[in-house]
C-alpha atoms as a printed R data frame, in Angstrom:
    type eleno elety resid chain resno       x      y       z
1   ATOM     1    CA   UNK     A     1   9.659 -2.503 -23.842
2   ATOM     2    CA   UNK     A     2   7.789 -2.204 -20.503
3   ATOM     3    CA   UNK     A     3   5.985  1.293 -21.022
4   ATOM     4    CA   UNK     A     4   6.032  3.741 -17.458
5   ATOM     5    CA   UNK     A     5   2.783  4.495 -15.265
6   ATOM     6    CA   UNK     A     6   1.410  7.865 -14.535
7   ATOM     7    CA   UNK     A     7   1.752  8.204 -10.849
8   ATOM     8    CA   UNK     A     8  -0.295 11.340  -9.836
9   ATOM     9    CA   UNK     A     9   1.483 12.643  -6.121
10  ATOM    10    CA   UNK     A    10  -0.205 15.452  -4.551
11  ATOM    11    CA   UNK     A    11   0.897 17.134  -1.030
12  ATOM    12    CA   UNK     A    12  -0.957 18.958   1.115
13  ATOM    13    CA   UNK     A    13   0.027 22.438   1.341
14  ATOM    14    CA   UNK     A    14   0.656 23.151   5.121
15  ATOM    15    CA   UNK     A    15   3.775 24.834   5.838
16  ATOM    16    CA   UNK     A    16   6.080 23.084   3.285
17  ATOM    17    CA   UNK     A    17   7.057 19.477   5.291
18  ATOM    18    CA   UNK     A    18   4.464 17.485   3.331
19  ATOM    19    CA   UNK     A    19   6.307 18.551   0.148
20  ATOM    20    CA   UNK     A    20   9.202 17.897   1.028
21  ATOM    21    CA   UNK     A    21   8.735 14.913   2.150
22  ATOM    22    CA   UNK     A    22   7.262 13.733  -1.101
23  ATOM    23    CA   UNK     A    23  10.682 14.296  -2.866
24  ATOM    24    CA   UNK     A    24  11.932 10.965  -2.081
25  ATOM    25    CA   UNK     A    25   8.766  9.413  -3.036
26  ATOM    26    CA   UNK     A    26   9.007 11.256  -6.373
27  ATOM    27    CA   UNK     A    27  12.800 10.624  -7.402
28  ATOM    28    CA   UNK     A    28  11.666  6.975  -6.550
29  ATOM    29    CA   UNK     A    29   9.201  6.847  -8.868
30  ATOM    30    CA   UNK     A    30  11.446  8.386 -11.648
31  ATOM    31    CA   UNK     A    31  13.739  6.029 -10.619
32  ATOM    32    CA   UNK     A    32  11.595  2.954 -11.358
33  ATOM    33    CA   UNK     A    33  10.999  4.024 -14.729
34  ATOM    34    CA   UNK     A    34   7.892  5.849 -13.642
35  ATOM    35    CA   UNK     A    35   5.898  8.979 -14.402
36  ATOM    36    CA   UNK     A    36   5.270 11.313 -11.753
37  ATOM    37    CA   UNK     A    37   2.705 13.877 -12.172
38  ATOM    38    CA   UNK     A    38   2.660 16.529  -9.294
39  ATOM    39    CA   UNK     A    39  -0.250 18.273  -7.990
40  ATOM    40    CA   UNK     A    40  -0.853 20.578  -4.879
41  ATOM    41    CA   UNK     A    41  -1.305 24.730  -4.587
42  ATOM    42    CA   UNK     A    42   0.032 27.299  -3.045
43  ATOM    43    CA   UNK     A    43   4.026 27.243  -1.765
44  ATOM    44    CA   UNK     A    44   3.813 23.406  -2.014
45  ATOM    45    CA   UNK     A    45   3.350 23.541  -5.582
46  ATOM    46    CA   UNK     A    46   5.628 26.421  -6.125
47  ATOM    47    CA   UNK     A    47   8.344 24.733  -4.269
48  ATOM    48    CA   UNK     A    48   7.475 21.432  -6.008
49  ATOM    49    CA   UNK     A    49   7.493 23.366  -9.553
50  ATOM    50    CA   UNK     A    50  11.220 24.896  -8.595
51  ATOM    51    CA   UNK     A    51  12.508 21.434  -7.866
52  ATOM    52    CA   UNK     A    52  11.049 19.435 -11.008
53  ATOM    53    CA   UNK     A    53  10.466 21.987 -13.266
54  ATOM    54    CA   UNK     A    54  10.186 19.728 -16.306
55  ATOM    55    CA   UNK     A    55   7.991 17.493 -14.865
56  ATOM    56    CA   UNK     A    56   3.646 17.998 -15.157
57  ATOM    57    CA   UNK     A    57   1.663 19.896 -12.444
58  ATOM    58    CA   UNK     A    58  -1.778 20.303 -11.588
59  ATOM    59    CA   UNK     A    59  -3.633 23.252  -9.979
60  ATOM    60    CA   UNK     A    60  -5.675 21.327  -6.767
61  ATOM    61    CA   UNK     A    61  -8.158 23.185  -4.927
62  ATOM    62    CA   UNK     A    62  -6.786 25.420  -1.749
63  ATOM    63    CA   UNK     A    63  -7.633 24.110   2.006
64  ATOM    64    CA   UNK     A    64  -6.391 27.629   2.722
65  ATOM    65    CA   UNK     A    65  -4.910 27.053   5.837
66  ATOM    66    CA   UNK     A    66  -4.021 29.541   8.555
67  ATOM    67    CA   UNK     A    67  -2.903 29.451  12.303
68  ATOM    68    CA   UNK     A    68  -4.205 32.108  14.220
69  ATOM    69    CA   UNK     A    69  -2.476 34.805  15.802
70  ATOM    70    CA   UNK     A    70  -2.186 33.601  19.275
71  ATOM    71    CA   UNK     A    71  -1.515 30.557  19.686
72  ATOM    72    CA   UNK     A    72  -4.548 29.393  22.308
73  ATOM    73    CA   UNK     A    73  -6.941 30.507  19.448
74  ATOM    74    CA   UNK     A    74  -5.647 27.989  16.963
75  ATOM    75    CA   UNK     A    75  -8.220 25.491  17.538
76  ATOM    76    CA   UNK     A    76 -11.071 27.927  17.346
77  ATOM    77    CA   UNK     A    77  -9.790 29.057  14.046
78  ATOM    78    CA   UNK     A    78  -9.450 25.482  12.801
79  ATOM    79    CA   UNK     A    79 -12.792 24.512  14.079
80  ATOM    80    CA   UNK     A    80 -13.831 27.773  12.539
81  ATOM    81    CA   UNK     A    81 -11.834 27.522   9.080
82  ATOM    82    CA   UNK     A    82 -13.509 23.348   8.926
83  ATOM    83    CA   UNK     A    83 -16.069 24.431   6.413
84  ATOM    84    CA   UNK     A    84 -14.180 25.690   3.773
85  ATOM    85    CA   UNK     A    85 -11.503 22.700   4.633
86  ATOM    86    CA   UNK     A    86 -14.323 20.119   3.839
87  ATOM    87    CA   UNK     A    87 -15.436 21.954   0.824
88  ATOM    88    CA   UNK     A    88 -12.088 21.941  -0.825
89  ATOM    89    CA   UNK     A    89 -11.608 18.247   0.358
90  ATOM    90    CA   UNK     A    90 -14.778 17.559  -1.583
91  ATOM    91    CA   UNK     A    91 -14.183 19.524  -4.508
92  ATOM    92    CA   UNK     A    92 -10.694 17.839  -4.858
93  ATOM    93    CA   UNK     A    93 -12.370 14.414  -5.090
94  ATOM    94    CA   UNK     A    94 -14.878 15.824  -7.286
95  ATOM    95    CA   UNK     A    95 -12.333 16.838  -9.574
96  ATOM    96    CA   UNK     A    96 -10.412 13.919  -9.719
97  ATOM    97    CA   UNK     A    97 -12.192 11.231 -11.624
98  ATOM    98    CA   UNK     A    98 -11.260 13.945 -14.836
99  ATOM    99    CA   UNK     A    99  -7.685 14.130 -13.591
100 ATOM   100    CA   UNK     A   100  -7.498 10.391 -13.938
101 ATOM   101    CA   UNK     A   101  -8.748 10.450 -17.206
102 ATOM   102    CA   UNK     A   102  -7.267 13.467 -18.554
103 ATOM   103    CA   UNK     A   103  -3.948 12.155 -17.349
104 ATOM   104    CA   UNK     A   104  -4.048  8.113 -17.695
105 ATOM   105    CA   UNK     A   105  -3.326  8.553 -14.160
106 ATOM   106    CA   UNK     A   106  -2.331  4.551 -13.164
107 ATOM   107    CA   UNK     A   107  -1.759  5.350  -9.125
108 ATOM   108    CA   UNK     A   108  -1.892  7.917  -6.300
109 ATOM   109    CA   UNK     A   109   0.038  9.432  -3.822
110 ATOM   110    CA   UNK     A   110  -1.450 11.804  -1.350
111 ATOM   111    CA   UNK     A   111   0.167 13.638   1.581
112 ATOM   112    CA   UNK     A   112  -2.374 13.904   4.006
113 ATOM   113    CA   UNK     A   113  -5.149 15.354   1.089
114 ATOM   114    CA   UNK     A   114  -7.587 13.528   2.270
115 ATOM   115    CA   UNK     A   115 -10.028 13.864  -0.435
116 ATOM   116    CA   UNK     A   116  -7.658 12.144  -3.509
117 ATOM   117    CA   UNK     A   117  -9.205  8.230  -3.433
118 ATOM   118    CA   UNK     A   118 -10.307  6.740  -5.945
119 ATOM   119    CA   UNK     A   119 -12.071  3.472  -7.140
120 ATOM   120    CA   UNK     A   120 -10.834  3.813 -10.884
121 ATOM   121    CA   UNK     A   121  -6.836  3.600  -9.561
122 ATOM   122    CA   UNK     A   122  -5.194  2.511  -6.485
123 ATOM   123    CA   UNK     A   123  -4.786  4.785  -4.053
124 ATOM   124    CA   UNK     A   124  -2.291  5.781  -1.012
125 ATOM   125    CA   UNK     A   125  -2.541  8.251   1.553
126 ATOM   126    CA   UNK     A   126   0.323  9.386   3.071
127 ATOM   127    CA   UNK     A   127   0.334 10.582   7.079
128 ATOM   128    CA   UNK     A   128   2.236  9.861  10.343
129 ATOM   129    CA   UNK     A   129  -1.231 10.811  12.305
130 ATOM   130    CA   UNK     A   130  -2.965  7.772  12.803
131 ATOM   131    CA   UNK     A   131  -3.388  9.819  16.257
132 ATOM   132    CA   UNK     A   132  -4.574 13.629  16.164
133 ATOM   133    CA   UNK     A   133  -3.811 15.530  18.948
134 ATOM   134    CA   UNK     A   134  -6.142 18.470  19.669
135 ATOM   135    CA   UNK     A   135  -6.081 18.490  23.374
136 ATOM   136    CA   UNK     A   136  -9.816 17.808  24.908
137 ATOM   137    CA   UNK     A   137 -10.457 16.954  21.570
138 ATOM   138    CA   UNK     A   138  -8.132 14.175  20.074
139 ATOM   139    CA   UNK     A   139 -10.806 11.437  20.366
140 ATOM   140    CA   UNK     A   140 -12.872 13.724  17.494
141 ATOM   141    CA   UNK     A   141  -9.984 14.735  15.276
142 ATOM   142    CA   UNK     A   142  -8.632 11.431  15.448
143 ATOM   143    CA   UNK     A   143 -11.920  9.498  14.251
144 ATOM   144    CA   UNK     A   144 -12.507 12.331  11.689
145 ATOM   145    CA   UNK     A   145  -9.010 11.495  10.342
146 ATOM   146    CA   UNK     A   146  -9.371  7.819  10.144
147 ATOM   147    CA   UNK     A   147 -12.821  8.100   7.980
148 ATOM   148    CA   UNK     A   148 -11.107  9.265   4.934
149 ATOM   149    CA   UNK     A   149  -8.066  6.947   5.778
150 ATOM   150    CA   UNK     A   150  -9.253  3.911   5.425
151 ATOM   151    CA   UNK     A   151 -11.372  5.462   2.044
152 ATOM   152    CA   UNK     A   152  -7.603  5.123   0.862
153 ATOM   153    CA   UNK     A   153  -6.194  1.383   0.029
154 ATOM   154    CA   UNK     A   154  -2.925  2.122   2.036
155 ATOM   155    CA   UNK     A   155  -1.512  4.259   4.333
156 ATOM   156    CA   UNK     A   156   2.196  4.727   4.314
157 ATOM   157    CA   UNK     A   157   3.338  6.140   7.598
158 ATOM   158    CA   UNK     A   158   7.178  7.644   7.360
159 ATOM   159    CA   UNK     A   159   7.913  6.603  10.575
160 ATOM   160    CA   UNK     A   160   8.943  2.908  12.170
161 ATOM   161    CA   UNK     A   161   7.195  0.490  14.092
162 ATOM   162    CA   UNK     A   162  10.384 -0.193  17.712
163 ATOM   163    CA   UNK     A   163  10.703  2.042  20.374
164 ATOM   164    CA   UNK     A   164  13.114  4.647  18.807
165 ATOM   165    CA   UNK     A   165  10.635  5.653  16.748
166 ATOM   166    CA   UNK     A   166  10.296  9.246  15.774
167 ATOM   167    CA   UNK     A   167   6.910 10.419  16.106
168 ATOM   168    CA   UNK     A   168   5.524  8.604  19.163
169 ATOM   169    CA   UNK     A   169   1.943  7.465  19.585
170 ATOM   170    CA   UNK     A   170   0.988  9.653  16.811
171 ATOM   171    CA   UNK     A   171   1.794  7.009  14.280
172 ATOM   172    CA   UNK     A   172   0.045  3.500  16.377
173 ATOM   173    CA   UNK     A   173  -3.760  2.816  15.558
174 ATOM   174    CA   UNK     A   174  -4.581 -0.634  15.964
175 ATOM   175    CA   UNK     A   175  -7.521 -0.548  12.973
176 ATOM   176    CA   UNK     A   176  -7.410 -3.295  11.085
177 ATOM   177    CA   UNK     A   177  -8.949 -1.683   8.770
178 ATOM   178    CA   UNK     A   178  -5.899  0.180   7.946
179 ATOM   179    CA   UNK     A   179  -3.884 -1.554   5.293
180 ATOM   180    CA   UNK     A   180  -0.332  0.049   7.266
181 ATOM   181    CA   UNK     A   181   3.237  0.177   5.683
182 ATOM   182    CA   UNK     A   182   5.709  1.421   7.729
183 ATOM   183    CA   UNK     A   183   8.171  3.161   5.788
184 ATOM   184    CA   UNK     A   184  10.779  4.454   7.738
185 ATOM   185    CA   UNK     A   185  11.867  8.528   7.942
186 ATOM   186    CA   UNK     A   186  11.472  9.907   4.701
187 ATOM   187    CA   UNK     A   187  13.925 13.078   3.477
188 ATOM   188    CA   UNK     A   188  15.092 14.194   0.926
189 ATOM   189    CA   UNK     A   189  18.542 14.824   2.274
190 ATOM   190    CA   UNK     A   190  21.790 12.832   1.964
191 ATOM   191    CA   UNK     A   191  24.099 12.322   4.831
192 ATOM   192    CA   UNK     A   192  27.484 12.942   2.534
193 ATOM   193    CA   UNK     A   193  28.824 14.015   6.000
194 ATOM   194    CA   UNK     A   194  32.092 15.463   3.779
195 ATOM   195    CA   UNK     A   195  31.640 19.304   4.339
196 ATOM   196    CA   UNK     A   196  34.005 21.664   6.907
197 ATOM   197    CA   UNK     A   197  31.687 23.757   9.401
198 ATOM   198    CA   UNK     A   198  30.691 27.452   7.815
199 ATOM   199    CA   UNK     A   199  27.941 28.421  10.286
200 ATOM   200    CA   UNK     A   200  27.947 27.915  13.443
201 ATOM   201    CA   UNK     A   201  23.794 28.671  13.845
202 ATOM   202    CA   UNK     A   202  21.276 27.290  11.378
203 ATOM   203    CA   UNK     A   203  17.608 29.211  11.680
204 ATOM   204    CA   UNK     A   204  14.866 27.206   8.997
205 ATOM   205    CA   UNK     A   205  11.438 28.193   9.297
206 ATOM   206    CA   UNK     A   206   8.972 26.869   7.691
207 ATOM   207    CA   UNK     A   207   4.859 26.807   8.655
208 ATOM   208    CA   UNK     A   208   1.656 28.725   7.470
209 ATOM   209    CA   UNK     A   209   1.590 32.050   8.506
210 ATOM   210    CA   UNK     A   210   1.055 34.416  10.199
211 ATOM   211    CA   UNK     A   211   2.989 32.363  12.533
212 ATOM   212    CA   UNK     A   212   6.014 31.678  10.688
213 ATOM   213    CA   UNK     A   213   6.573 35.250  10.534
214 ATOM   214    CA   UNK     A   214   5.820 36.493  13.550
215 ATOM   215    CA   UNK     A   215   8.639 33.956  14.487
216 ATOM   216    CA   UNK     A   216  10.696 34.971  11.810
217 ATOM   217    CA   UNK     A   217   9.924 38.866  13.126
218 ATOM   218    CA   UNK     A   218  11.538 37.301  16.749
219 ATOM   219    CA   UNK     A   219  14.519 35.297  15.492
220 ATOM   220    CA   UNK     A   220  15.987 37.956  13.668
221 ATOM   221    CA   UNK     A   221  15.982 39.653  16.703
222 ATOM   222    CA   UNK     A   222  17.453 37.422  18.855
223 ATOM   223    CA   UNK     A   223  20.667 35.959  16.524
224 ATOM   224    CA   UNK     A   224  21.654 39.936  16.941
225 ATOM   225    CA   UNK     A   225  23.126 38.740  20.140
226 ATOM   226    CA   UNK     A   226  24.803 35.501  19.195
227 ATOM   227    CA   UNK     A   227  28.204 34.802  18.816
228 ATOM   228    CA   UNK     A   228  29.145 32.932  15.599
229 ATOM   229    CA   UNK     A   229  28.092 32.658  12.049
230 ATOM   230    CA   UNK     A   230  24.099 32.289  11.453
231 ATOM   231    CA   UNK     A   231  22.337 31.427   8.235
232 ATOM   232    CA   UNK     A   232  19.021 32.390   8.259
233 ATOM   233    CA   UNK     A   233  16.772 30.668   5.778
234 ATOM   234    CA   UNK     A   234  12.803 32.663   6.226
235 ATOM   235    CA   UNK     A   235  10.865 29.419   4.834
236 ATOM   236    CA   UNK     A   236   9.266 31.681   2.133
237 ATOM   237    CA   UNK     A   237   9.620 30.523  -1.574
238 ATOM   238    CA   UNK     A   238   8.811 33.102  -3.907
239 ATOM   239    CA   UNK     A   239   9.474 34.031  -7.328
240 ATOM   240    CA   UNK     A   240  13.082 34.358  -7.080
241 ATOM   241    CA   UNK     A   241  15.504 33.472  -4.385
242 ATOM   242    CA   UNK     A   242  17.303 36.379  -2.234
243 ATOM   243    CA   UNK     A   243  20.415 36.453  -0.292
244 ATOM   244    CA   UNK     A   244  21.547 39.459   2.157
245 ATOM   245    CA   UNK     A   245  24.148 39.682   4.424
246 ATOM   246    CA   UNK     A   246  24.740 41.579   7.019
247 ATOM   247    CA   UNK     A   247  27.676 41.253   9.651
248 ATOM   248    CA   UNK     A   248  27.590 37.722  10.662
249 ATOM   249    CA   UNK     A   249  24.193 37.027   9.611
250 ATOM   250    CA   UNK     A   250  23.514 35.557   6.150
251 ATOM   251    CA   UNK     A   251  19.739 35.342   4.880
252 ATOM   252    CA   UNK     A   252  17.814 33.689   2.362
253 ATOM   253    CA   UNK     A   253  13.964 33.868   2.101
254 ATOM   254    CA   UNK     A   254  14.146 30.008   1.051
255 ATOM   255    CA   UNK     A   255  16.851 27.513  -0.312
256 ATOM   256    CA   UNK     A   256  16.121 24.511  -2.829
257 ATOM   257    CA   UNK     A   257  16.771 20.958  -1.679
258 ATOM   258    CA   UNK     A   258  20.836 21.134  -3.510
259 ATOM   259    CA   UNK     A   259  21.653 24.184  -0.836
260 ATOM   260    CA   UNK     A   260  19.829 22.723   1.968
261 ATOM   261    CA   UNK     A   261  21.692 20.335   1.744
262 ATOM   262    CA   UNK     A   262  24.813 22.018   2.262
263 ATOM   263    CA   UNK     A   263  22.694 24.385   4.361
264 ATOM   264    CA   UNK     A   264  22.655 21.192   6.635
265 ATOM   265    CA   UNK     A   265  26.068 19.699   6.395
266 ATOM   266    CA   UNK     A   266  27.859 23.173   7.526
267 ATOM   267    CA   UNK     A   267  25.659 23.945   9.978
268 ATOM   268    CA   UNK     A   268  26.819 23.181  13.378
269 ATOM   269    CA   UNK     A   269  22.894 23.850  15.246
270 ATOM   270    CA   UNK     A   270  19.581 24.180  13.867
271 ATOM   271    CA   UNK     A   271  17.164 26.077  15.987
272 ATOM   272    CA   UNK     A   272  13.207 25.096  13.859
273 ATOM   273    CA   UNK     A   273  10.141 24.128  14.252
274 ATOM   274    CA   UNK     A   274   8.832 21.231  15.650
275 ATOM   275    CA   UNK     A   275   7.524 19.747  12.804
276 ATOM   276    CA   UNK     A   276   7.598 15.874  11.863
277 ATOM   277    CA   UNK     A   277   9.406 16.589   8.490
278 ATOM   278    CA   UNK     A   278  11.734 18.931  10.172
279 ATOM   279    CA   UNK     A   279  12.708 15.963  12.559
280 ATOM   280    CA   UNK     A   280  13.041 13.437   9.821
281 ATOM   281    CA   UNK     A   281  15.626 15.740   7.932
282 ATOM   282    CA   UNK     A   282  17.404 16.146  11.475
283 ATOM   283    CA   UNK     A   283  17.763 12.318  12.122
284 ATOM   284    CA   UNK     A   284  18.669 11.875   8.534
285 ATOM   285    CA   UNK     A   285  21.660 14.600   8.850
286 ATOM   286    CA   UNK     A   286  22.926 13.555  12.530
287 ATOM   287    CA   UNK     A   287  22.216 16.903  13.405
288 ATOM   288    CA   UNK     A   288  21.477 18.726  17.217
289 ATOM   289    CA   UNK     A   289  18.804 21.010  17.348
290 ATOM   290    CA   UNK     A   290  16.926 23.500  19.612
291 ATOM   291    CA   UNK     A   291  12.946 23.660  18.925
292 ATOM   292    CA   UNK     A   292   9.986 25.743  19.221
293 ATOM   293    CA   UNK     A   293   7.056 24.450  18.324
294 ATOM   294    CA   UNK     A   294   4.062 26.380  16.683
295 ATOM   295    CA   UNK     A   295   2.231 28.308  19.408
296 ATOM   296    CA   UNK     A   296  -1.359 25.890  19.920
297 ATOM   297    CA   UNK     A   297   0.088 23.366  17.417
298 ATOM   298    CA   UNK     A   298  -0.558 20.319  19.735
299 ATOM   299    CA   UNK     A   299   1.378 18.152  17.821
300 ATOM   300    CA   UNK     A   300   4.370 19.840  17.271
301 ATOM   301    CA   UNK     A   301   4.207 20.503  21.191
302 ATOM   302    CA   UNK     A   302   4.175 16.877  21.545
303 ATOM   303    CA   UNK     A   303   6.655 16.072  19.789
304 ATOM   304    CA   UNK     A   304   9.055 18.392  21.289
305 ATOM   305    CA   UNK     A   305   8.340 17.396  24.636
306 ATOM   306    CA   UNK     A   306   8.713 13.757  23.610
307 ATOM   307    CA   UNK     A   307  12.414 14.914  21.993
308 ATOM   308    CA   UNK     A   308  13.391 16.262  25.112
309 ATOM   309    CA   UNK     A   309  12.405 13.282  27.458
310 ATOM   310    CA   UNK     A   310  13.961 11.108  25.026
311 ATOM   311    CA   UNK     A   311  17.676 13.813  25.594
312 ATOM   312    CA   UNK     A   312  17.430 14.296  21.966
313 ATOM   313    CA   UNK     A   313  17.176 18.295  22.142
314 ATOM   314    CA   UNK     A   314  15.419 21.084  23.710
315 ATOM   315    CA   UNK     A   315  12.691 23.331  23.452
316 ATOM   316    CA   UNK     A   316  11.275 26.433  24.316
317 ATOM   317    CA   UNK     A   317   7.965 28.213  23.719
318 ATOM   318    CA   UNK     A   318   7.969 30.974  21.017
319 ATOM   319    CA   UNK     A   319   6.992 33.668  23.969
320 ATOM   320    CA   UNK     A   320   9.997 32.383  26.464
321 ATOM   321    CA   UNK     A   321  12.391 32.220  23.664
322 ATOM   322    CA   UNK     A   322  16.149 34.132  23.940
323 ATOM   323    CA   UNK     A   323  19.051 32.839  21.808
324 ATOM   324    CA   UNK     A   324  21.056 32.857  25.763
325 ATOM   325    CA   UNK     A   325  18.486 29.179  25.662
326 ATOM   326    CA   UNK     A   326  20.868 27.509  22.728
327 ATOM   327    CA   UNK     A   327  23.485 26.805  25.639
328 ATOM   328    CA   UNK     A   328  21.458 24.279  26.471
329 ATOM   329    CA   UNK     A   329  22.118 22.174  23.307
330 ATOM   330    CA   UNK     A   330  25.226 20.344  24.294
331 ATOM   331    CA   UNK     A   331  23.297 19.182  27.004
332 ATOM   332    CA   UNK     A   332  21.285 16.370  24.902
333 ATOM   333    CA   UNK     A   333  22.766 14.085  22.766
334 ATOM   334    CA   UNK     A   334  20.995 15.350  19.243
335 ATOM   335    CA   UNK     A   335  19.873 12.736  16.349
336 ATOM   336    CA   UNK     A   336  21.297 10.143  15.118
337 ATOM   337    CA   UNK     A   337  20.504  8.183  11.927
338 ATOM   338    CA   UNK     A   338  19.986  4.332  11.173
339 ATOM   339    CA   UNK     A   339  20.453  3.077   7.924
340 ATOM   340    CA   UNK     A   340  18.774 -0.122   8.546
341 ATOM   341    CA   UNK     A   341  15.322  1.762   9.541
342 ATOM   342    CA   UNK     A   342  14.912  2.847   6.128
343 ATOM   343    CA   UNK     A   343  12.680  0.663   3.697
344 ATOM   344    CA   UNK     A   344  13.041  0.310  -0.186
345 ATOM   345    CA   UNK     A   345  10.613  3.165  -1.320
346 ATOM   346    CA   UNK     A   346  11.181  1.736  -4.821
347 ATOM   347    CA   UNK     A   347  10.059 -1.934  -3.982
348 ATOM   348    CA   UNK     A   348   7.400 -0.519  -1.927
349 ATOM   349    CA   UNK     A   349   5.978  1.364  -5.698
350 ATOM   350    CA   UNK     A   350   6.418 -1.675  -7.395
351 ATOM   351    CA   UNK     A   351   4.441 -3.980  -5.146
352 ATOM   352    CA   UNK     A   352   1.777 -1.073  -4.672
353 ATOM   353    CA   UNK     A   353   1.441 -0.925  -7.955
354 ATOM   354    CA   UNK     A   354   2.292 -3.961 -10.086
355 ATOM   355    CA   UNK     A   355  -1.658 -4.890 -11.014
356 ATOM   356    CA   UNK     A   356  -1.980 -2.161 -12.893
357 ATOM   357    CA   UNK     A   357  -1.683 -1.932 -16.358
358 ATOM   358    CA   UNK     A   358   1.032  0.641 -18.068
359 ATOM   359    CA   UNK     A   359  -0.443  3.462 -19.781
360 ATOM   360    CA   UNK     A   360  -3.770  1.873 -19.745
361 ATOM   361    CA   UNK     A   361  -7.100  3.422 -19.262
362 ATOM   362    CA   UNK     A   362  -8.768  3.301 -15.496
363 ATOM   363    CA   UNK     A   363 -11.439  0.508 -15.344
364 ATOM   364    CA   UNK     A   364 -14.032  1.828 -12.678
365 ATOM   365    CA   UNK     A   365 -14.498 -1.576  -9.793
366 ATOM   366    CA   UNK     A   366 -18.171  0.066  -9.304
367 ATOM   367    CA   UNK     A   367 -20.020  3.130 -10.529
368 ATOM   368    CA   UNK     A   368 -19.710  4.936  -6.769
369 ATOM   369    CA   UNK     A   369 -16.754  7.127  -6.018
C-alpha cells in the first residue's frame, strides 16, 4: 500500500486571495492520496483553520502587513514596513529546516512566502508576479522578487500563457532561470450555474486594513441608495460568523467557501476589489463586475485598467466612487470561463513530486540552506 506524503502549503497572509487560492491546491492534494499540512498567520490561517478544521496547522511568523491610510503613501509605508518584512521572511526560513523534520514534511507549497525553500525537500513558490509594479520603481521590486524565486525549484503561476490571459504582463519574465508552470486560474469555486437570482448586488471585500474598512465604512453608505437586493459580505473572518439584515441589505462579516459559493451563483453583480484572486473567482463563475482597486495598490490599478480596455468591466477609484457608477456594468461584456485553460492540478503534484520518497526522512543535497 503506497503510503501518502506530507505536503506542507503555506499562504501568505495579505488580504485573504492567497488563501483562497490555495484551496484548490489543497483538496488536490487530499485528493491524490496526500497529506496536506497548512501553515500561515493571521486571517489566512484562521480562514484556512475554518475550512479544514481537521487537518494540521502551523503558526508561521507575521510579515504584518498594512496599507497606509491614503493611498499615495502606500509605497512609503511599504518601503518603510521592508525591515520587519525581511526579518520575518528570514525567520520563516530559519524555522523551517525543524518544520521539515518535525513534520516528515516530503514537499512545499508557498503562496508568495518567499522565505519557505528548502534544499532538504522540493520546493514551489506560488505567484502570478513575475512583474512587480511599483510605479518608478518596478525595475527594483521586480528584481527583488525574482531573487527568492528562483531560490524556489518551481514557480507555478495561476494564470495562462495566450492572449486572454488574466493578469497581463504581470505573469511574463523571460528568466530561464525560472523553472515556469503555467497553471491556469485557480478557485476554489464551482460553476454549478443551477441557482435562481436572490440578490441583485453582491459587495465582497477583502484586503489588509485599514483600507478594507475604510471601504467597507463607504460601501455601506452608498448601497443605501440602490435599488434591489444587496448582500454585503465585510471580508472579516472572526471567531464566529454574523448575519444582520436590515431592509434590503443583508450582511455578513465573512462567508466560508460552501456560501460563497451560493453567495456567487445568486448574485446578479459583484462590485470588489481588484485583486488577482478576486478575478480568478469572477472568470470561474461567469460573473460581471464593477471594481475599485486598493487606493496606491499599483497592481490592482493595473489590472483594472487592463479589465476595462479588454470591455470586461469597469472601475472607479475608491474617492470617485457612487453606487449611480454600477449603470455602467451592462456596458462591458463581464467574464467568461474556459474549461480547456485549466490544467490538471493533481498531475501537476504528482510529477512535482514523484522522486520523493513517502513518509521518508529529508536527505539534505548540501549542508547550506
Amino acid at each position: 500500500m503506497q503510503k501518502s506524503k506530507n505536503i506542507l502549503v503555506a499562504p501568505l497572509n495579505w488580504g485573504l486571495g492567497h488563501a483562497t487560492r490555495c484551496i484548490p491546491i489543497i483538496n488536490a492534494i487530499i485528493d491524490n492520496g496526500d497529506q496536506p499540512i497548512l501553515a500561515s498567520d493571521g486571517q489566512a490561517l484562521e480562514l484556512l483553520k475554518k475550512e479544514y478544521p481537521t487537518l494540521k496547522f502551523i503558526q508561521l511568523p507575521s510579515y504584518d502587513i498594512e496599507y497606509a491610510k491614503e493611498g499615495q503613501n502606500l509605497k512609503l509605508k511599504m518601503l518603510k514596513d521592508s525591515p520587519k518584512i525581511w526579518t520575518a521572511i528570514r525567520n520563516e526560513h530559519k524555522i523551517l529546516t525543524d518544520i521539515i523534520f518535525k513534520y516528515k514534511i516530503n514537499g512545499i507549497i508557498s503562496d508568495n512566502r518567499l522565505g519557505l525553500y528548502s534544499n532538504l525537500v522540493p520546493s514551489v513558490i506560488i505567484t502570478h508576479q513575475l512583474q512587480v509594479l511599483s510605479g518608478s520603481t518596478t525595475w527594483l521590486s521586480t528584481q527583488l522578487h525574482l531573487h527568492y524565486i528562483k531560490k524556489y525549484d518551481y514557480c507555478w503561476i495561476p494564470d495562462t500563457t495566450g492572449i486572454h490571459n488574466l493578469s497581463g504582463k504581470l505573469s511574463f519574465n523571460e528568466d530561464s532561470n525560472i523553472q515556469k508552470t503555467y497553471l491556469g486560474p485557480l478557485s476554489r469555486f464551482n460553476n454549478m450555474g443551477n441557482y435562481q437570482k436572490k440578490y441583485d448586488l453582491m459587495v465582497l471585500l477583502s484586503g489588509p486594513e485599514p483600507q478594507r474598512g475604510i471601504l467597507e465604512k463607504k460601501l455601506l453608505e452608498e448601497v443605501k441608495r440602490f435599488k434591489g437586493e444587496v448582500l454585503f459580505i465585510a471580508g472579516k473572518v472572526e471567531q464566529e460568523q454574523k448575519v444582520t439584515k436590515k431592509g434590503d441589505i443583508t450582511y455578513y462579516n465573512y462567508l466560508s467557501t460552501e456560501g460563497l459559493q451560493k453567495a456567487f451563483d445568486r448574485s446578479e453583480l459583484i462590485l470588489c476589489r481588484s485583486g488577482y484572486t478576486t478575478i480568478m473567482d469572477l472568470q470561474k463563475m461567469n460573473k460581471k463586475a464593477f471594481f475599485i482597486p486598493t487606493p496606491g495598490q499599483f497592481e490592482q490599478e493595473y489590472l483594472a485598467t487592463l479589465l476595462d480596455q479588454k470591455g470586461k468591466a469597469p472601475f472607479c477609484s475608491q474617492e470617485d466612487f457612487t453606487i449611480e457608477m454600477l449603470e455602467n456594468v451592462h456596458q462591458y461584456e463581464g467574464f467568461c470561463y474556459d474549461q480547456s485553460s485549466t490544467t490538471s492540478i493533481s498531475s501537476i503534484l504528482e510529477e512535482t513530486f514523484s522522486s520523493v520518497n513517502e513518509n521518508s526522512e529529508p536527505i539534505p543535497n548540501s549542508l547550506s540552506t
